[in-house]
PDB file of N, CA, C and O in Angstrom, chain B, residues numbered from 101:
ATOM      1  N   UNK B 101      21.845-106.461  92.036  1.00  0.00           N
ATOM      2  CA  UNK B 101      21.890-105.012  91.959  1.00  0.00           C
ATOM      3  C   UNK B 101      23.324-104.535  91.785  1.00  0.00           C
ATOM      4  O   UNK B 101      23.389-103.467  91.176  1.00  0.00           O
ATOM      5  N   UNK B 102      24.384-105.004  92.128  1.00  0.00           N
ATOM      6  CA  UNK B 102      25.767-104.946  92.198  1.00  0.00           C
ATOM      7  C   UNK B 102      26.199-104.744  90.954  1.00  0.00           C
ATOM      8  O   UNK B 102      26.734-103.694  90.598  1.00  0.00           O
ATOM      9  N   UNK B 103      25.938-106.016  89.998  1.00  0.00           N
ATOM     10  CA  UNK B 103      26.276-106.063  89.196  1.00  0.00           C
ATOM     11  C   UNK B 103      24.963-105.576  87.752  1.00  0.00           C
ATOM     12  O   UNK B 103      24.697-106.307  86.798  1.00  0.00           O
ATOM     13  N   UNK B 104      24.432-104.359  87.982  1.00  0.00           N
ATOM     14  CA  UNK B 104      23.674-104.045  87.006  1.00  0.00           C
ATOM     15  C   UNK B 104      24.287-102.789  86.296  1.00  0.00           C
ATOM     16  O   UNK B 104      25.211-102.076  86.685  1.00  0.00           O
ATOM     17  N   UNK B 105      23.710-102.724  85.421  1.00  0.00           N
ATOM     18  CA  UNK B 105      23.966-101.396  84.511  1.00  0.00           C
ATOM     19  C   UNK B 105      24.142-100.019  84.864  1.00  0.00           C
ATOM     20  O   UNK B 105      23.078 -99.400  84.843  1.00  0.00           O
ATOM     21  N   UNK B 106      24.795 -99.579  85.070  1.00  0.00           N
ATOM     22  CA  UNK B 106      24.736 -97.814  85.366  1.00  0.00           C
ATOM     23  C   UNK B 106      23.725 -97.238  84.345  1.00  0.00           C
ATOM     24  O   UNK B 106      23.034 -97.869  83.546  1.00  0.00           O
ATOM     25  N   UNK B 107      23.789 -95.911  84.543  1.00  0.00           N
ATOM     26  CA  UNK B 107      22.793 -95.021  84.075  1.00  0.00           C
ATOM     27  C   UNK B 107      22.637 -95.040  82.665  1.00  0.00           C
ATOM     28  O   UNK B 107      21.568 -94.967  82.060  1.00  0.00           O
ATOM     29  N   UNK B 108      23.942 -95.160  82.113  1.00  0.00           N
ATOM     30  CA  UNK B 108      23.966 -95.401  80.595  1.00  0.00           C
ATOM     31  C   UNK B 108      23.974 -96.443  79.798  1.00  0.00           C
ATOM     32  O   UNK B 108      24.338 -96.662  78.643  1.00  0.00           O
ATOM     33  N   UNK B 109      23.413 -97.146  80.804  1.00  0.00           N
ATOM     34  CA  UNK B 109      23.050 -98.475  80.193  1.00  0.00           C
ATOM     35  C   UNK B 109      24.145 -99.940  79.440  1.00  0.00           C
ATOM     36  O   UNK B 109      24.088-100.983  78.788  1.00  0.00           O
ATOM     37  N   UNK B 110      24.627 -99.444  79.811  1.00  0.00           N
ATOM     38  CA  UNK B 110      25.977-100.391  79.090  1.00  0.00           C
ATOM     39  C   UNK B 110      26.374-101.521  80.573  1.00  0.00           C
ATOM     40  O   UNK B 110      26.610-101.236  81.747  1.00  0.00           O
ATOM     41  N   UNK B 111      26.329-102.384  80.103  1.00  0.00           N
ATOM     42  CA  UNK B 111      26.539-103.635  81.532  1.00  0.00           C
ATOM     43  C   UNK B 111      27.914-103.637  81.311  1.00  0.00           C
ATOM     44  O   UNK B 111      28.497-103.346  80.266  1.00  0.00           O
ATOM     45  N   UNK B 112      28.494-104.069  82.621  1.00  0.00           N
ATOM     46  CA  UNK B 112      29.698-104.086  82.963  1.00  0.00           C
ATOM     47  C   UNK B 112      30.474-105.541  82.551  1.00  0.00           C
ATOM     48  O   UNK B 112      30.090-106.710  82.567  1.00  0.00           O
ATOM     49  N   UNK B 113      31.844-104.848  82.149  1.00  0.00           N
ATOM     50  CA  UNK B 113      32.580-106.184  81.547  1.00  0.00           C
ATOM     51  C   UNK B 113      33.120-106.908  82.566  1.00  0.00           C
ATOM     52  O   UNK B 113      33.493-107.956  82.038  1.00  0.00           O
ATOM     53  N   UNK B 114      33.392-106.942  83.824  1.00  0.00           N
ATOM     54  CA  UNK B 114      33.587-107.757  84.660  1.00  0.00           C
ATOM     55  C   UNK B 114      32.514-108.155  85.218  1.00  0.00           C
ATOM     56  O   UNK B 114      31.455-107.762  84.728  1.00  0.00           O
ATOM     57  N   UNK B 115      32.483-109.071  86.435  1.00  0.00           N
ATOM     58  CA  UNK B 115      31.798-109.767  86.827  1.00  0.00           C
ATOM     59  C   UNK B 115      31.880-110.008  88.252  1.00  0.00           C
ATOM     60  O   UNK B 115      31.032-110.134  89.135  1.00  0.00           O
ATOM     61  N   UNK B 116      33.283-110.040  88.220  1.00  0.00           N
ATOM     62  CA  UNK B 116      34.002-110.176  89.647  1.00  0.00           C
ATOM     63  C   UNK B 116      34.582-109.040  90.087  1.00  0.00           C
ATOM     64  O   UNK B 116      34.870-108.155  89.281  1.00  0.00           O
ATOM     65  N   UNK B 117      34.873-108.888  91.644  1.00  0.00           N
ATOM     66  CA  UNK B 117      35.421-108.214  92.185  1.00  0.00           C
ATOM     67  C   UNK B 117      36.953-108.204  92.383  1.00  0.00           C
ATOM     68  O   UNK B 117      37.666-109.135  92.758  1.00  0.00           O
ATOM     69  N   UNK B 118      37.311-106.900  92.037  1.00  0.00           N
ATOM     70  CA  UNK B 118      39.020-106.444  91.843  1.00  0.00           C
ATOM     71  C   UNK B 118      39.586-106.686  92.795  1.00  0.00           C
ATOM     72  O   UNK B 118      38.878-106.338  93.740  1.00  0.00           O
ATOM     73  N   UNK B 119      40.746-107.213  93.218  1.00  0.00           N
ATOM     74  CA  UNK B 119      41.493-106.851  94.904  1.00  0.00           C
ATOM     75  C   UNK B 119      42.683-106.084  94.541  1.00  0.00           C
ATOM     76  O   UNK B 119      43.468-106.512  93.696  1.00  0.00           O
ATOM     77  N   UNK B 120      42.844-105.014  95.119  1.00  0.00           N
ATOM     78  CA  UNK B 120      43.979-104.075  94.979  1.00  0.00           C
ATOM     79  C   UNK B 120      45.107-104.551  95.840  1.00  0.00           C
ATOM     80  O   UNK B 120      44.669-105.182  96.802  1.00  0.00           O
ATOM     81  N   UNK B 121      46.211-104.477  95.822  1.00  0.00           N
ATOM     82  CA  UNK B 121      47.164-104.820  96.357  1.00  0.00           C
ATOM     83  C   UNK B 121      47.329-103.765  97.835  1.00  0.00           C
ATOM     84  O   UNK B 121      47.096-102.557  97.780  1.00  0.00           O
ATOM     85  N   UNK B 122      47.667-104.317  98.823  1.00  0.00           N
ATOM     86  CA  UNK B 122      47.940-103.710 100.147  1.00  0.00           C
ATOM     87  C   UNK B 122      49.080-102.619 100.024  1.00  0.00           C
ATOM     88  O   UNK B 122      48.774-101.632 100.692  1.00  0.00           O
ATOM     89  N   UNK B 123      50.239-102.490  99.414  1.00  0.00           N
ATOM     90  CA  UNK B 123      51.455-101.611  98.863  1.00  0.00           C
ATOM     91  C   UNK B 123      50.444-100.269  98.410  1.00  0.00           C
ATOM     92  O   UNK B 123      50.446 -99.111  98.828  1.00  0.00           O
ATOM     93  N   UNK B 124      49.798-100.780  97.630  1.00  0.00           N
ATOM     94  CA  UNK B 124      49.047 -99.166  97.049  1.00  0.00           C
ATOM     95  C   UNK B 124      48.416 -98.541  98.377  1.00  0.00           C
ATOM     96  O   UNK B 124      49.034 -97.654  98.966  1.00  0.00           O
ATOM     97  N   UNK B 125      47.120 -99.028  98.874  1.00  0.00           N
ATOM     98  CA  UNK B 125      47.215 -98.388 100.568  1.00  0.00           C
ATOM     99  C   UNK B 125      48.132 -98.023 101.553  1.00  0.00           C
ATOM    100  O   UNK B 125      47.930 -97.004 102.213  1.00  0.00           O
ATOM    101  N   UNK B 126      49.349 -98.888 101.783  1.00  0.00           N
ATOM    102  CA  UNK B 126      50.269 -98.426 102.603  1.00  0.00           C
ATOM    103  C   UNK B 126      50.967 -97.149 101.604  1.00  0.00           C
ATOM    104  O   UNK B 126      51.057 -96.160 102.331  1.00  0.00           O
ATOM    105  N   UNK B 127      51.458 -96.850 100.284  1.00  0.00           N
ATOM    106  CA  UNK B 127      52.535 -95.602  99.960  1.00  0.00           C
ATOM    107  C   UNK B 127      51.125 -94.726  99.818  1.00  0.00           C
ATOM    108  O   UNK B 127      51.362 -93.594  99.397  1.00  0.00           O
ATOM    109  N   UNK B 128      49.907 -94.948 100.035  1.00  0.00           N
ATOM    110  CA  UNK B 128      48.886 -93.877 100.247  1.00  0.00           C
ATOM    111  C   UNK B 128      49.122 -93.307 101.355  1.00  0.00           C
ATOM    112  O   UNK B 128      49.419 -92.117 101.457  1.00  0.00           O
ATOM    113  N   UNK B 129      49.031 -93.957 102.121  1.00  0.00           N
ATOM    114  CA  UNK B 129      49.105 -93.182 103.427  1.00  0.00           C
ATOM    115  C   UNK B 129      49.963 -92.628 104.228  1.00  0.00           C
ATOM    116  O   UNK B 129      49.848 -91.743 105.077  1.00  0.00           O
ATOM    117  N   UNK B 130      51.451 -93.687 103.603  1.00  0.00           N
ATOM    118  CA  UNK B 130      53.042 -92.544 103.810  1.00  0.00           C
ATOM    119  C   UNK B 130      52.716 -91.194 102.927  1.00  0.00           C
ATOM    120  O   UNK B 130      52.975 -90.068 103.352  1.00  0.00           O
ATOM    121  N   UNK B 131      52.158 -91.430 101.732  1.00  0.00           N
ATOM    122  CA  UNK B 131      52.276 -89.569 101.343  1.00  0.00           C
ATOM    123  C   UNK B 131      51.035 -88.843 101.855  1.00  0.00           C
ATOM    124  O   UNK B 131      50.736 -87.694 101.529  1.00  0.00           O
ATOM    125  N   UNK B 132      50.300 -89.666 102.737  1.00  0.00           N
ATOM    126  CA  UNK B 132      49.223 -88.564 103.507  1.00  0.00           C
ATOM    127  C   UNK B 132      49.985 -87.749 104.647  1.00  0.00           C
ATOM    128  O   UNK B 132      49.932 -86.614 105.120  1.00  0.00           O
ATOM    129  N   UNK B 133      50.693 -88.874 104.834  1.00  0.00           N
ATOM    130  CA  UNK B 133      51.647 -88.533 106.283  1.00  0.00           C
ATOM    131  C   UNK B 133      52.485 -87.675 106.128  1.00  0.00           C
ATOM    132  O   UNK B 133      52.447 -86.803 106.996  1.00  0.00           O
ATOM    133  N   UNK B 134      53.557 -87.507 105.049  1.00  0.00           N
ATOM    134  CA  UNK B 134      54.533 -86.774 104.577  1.00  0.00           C
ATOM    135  C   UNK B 134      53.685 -85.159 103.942  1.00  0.00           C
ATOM    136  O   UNK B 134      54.254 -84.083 104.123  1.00  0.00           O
ATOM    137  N   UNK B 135      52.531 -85.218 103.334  1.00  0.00           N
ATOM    138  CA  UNK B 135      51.843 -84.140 103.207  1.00  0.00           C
ATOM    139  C   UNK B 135      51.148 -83.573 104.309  1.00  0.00           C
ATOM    140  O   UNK B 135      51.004 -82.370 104.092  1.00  0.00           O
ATOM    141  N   UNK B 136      50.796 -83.815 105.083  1.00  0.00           N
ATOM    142  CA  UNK B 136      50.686 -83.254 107.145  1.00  0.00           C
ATOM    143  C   UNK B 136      51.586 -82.776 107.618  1.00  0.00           C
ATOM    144  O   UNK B 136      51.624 -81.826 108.399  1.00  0.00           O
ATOM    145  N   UNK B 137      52.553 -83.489 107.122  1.00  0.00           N
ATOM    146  CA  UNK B 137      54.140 -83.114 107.731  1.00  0.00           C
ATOM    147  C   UNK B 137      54.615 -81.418 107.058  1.00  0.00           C
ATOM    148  O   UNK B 137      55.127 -80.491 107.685  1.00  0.00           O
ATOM    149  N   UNK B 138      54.168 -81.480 105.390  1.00  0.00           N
ATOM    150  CA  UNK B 138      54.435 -79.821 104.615  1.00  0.00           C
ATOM    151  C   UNK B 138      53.159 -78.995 104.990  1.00  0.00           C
ATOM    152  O   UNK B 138      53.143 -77.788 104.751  1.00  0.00           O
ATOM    153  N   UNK B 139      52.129 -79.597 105.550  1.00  0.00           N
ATOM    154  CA  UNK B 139      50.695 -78.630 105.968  1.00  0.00           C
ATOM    155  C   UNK B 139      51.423 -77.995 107.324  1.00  0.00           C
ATOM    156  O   UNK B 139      51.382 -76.841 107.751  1.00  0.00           O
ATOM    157  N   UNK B 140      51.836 -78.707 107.639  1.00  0.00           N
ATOM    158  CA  UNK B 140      52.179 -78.320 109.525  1.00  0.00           C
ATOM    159  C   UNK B 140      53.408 -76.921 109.836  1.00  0.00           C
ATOM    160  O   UNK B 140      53.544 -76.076 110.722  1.00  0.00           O
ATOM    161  N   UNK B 141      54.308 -77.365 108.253  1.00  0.00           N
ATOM    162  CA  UNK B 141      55.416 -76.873 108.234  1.00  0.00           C
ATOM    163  C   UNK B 141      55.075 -75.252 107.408  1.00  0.00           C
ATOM    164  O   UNK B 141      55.858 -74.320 107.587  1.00  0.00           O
ATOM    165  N   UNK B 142      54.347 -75.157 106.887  1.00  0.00           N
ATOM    166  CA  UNK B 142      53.759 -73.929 105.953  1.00  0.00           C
ATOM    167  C   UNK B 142      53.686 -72.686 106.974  1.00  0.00           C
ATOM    168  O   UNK B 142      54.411 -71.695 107.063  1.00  0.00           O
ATOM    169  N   UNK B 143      52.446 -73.121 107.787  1.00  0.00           N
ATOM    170  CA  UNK B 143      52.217 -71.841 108.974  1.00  0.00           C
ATOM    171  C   UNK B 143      53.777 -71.523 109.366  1.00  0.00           C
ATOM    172  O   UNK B 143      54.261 -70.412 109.150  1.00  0.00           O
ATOM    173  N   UNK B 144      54.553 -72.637 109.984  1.00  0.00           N
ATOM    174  CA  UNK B 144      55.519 -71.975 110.895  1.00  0.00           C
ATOM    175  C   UNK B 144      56.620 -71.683 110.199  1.00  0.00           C
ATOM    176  O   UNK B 144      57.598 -71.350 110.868  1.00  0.00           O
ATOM    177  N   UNK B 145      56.779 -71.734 108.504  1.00  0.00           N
ATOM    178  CA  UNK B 145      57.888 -70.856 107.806  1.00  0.00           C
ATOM    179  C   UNK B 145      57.141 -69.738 107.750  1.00  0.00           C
ATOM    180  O   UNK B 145      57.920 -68.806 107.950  1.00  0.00           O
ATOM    181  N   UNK B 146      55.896 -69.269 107.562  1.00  0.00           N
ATOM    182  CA  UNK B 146      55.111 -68.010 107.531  1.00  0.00           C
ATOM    183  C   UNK B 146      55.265 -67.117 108.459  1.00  0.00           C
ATOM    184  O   UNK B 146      55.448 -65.913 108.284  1.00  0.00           O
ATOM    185  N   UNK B 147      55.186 -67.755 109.581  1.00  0.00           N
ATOM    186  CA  UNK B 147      55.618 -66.813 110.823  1.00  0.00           C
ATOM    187  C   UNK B 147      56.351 -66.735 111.394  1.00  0.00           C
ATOM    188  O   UNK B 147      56.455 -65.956 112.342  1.00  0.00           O
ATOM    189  N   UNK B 148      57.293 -67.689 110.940  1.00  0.00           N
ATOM    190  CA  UNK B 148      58.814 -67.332 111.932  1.00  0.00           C
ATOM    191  C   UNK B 148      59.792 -66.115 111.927  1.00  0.00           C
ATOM    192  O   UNK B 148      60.814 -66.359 112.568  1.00  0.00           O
ATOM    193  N   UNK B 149      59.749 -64.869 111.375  1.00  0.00           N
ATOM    194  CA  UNK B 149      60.069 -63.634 111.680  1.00  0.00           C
ATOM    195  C   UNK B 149      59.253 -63.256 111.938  1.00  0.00           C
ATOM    196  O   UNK B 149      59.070 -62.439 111.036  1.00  0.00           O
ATOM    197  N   UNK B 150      58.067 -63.145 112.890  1.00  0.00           N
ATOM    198  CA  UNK B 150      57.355 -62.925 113.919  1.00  0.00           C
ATOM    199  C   UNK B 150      57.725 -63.295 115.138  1.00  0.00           C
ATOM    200  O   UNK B 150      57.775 -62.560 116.123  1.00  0.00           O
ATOM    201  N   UNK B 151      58.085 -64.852 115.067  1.00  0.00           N
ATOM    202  CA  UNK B 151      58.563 -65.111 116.426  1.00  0.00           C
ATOM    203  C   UNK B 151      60.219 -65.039 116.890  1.00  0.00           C
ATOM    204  O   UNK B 151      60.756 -65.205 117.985  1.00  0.00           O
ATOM    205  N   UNK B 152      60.855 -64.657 115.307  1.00  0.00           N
ATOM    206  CA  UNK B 152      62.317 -63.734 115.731  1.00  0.00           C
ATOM    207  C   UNK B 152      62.004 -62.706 116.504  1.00  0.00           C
ATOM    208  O   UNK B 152      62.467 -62.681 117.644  1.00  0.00           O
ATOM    209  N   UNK B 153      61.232 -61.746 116.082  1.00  0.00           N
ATOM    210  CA  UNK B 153      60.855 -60.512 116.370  1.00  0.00           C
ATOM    211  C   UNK B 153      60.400 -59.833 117.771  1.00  0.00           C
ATOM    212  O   UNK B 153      60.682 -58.687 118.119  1.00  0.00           O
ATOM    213  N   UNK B 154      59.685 -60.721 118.455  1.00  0.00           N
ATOM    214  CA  UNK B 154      58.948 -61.157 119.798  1.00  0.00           C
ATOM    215  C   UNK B 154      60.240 -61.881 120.730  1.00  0.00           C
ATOM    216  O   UNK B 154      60.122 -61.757 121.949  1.00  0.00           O
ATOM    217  N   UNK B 155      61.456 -62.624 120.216  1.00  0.00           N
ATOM    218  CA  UNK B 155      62.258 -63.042 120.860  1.00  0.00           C
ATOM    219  C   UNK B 155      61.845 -64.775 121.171  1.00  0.00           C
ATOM    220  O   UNK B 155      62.491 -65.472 121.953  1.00  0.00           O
ATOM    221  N   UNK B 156      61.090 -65.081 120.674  1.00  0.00           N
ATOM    222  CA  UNK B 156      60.305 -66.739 120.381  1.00  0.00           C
ATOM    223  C   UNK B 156      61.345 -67.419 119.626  1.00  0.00           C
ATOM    224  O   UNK B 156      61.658 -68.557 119.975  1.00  0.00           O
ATOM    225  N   UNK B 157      61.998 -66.793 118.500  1.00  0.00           N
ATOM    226  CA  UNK B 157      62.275 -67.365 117.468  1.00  0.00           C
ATOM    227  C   UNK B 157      63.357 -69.160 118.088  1.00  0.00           C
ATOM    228  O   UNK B 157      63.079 -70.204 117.499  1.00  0.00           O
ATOM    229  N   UNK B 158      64.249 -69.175 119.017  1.00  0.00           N
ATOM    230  CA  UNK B 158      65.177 -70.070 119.273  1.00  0.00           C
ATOM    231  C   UNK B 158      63.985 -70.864 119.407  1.00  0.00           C
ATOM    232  O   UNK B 158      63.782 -71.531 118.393  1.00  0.00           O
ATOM    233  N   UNK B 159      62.888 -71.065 120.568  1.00  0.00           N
ATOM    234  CA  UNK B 159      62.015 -71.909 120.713  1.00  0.00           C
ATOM    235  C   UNK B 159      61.496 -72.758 119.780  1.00  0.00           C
ATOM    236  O   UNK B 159      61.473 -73.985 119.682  1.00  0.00           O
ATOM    237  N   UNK B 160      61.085 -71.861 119.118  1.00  0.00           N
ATOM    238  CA  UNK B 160      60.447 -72.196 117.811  1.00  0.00           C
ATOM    239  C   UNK B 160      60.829 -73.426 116.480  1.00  0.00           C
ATOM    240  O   UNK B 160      60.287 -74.435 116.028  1.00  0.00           O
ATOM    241  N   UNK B 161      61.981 -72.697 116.239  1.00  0.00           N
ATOM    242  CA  UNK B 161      62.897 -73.197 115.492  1.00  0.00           C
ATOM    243  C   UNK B 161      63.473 -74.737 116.035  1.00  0.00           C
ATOM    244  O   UNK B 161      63.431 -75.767 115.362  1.00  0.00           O
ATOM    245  N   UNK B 162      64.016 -74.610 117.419  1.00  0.00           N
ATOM    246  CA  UNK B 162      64.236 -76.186 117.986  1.00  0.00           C
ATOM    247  C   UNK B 162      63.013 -76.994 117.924  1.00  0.00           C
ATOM    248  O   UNK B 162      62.964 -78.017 117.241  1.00  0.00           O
ATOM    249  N   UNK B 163      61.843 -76.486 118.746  1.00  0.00           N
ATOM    250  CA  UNK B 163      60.462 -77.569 118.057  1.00  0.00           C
ATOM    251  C   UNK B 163      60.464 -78.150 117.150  1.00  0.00           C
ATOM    252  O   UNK B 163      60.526 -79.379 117.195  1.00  0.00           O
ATOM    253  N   UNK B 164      60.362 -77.123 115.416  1.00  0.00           N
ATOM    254  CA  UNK B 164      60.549 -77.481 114.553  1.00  0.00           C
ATOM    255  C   UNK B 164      61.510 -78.442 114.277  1.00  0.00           C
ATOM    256  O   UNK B 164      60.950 -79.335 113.640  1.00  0.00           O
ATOM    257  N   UNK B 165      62.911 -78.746 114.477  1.00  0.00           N
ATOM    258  CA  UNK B 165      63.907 -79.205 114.224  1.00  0.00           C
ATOM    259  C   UNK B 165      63.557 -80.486 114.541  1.00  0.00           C
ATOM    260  O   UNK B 165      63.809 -81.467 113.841  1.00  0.00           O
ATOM    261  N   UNK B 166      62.780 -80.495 115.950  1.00  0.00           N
ATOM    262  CA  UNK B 166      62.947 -81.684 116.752  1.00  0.00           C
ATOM    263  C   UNK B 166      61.734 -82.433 115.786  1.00  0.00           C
ATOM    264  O   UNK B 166      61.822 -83.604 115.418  1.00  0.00           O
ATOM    265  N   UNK B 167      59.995 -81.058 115.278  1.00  0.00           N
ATOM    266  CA  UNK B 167      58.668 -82.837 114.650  1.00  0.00           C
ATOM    267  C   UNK B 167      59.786 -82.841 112.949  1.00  0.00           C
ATOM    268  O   UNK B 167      59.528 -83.844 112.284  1.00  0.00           O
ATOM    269  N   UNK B 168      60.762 -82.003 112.349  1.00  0.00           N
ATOM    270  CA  UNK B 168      61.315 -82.503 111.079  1.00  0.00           C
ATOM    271  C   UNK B 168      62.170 -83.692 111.300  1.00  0.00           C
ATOM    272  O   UNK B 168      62.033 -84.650 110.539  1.00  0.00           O
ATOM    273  N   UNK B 169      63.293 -83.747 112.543  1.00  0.00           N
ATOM    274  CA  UNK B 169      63.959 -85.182 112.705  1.00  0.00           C
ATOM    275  C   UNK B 169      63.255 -86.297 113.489  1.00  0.00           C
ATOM    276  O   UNK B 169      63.686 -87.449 113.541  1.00  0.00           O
ATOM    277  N   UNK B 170      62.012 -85.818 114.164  1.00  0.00           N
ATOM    278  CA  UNK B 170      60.583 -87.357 114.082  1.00  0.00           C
ATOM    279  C   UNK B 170      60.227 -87.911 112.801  1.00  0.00           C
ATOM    280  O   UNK B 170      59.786 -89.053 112.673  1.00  0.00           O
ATOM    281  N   UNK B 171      60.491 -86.806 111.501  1.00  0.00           N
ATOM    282  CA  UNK B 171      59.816 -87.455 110.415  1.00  0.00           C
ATOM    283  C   UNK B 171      60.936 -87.651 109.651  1.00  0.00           C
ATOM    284  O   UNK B 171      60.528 -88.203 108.629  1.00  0.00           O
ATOM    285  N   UNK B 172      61.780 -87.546 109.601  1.00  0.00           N
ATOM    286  CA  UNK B 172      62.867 -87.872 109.094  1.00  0.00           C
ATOM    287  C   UNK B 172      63.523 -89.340 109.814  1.00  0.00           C
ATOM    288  O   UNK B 172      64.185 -90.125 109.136  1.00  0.00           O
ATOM    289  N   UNK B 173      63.268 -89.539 111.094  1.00  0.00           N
ATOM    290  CA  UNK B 173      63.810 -91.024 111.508  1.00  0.00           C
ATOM    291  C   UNK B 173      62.412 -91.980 111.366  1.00  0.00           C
ATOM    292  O   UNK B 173      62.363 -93.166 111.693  1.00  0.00           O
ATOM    293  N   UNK B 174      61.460 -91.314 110.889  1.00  0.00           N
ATOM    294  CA  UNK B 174      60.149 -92.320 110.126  1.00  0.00           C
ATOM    295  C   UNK B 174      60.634 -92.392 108.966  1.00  0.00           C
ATOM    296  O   UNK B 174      60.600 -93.582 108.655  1.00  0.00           O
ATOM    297  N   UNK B 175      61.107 -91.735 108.073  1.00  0.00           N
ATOM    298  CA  UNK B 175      61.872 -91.960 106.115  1.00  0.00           C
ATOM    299  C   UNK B 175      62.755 -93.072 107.137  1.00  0.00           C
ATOM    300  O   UNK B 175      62.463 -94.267 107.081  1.00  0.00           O
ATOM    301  N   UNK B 176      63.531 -92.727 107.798  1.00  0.00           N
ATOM    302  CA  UNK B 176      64.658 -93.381 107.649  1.00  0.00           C
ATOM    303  C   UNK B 176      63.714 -94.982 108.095  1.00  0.00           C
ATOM    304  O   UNK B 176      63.458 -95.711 107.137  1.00  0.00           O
ATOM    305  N   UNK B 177      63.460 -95.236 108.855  1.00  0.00           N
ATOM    306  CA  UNK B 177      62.668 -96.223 109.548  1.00  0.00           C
ATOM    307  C   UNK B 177      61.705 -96.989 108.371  1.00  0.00           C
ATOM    308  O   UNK B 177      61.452 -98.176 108.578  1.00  0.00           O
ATOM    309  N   UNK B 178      61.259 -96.467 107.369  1.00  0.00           N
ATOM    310  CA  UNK B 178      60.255 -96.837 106.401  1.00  0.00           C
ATOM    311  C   UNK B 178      61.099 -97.993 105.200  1.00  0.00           C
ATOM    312  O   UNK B 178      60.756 -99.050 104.670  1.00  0.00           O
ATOM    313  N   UNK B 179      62.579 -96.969 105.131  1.00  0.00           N
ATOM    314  CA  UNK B 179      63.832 -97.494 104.083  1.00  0.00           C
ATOM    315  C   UNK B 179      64.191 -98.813 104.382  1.00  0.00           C
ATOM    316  O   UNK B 179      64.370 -99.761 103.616  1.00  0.00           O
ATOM    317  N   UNK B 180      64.307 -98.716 106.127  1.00  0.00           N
ATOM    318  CA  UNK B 180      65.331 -99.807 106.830  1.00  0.00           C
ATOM    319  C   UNK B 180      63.886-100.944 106.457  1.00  0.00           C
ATOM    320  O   UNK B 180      64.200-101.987 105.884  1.00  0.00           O
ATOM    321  N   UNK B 181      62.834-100.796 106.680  1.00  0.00           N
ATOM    322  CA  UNK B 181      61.830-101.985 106.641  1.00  0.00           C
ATOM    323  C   UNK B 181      61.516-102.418 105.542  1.00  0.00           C
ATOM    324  O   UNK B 181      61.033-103.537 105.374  1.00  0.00           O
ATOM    325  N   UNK B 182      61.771-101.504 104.543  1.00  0.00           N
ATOM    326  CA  UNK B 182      61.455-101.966 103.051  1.00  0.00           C
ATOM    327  C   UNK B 182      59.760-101.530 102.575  1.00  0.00           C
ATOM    328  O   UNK B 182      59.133-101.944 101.600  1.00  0.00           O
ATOM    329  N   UNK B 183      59.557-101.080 103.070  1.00  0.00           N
ATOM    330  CA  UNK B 183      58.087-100.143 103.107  1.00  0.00           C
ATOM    331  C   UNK B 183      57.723 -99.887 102.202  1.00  0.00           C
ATOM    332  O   UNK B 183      56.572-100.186 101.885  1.00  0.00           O
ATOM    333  N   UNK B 184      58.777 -99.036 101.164  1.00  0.00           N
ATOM    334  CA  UNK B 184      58.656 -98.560  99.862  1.00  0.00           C
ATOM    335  C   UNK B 184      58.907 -99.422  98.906  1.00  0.00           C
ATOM    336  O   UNK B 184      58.701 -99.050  97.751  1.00  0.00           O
ATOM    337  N   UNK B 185      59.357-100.634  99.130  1.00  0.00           N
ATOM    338  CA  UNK B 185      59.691-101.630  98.026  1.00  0.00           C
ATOM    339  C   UNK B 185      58.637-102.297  97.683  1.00  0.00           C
ATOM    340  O   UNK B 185      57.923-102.792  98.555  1.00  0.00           O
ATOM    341  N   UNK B 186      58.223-102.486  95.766  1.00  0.00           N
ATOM    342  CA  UNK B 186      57.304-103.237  95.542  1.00  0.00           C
ATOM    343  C   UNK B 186      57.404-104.642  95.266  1.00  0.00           C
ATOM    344  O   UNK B 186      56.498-105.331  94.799  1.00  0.00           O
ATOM    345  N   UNK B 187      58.313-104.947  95.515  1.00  0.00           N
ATOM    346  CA  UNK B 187      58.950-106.424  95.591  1.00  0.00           C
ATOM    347  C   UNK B 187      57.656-107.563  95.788  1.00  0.00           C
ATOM    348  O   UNK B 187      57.900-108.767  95.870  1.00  0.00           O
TER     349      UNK B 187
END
């Protein structure tokens, strides 16, 4: 059944099963990570003259500072391991 015809009838030119390389999953999931990281960051450039405004704003802003240099000593941490290299 695996190996039968799709709907349009044309049988498949392989036979065997593909193995993708582990590198393509791992830089998948650094740019899932790094895109969480600009989802997270969106709201709180949106509202941060709100929380100037209210007197929040110092709070705020150091949080921020502090999850951007968590993800920034993960880049840095990713470089030092060779993470990104397809070597």
């Amino acid at each position: 059944m695996k190996y039968e015809p799709y709907e349009c009838g044309i049988p498949g030119i392989e036979k065997k099963e593909t193995k993708i390389s582990v590198k393509y999953y791992l830089t998948a999931i650094l740019f899932i990570l790094f895109d969480i990281e600009i989802i997270f960051m969106y709201p709180w450039a949106i509202s941060f003259r709100e929380f100037i405004a209210t007197g929040g704003g110092t709070f705020v802003f150091v949080s921020m500072m502090i999850f951007i240099a968590i993800f920034i000593f993960g880049l840095f941490w990713e470089v030092k391991s060779k993470a990104l290299e397809w070597d």
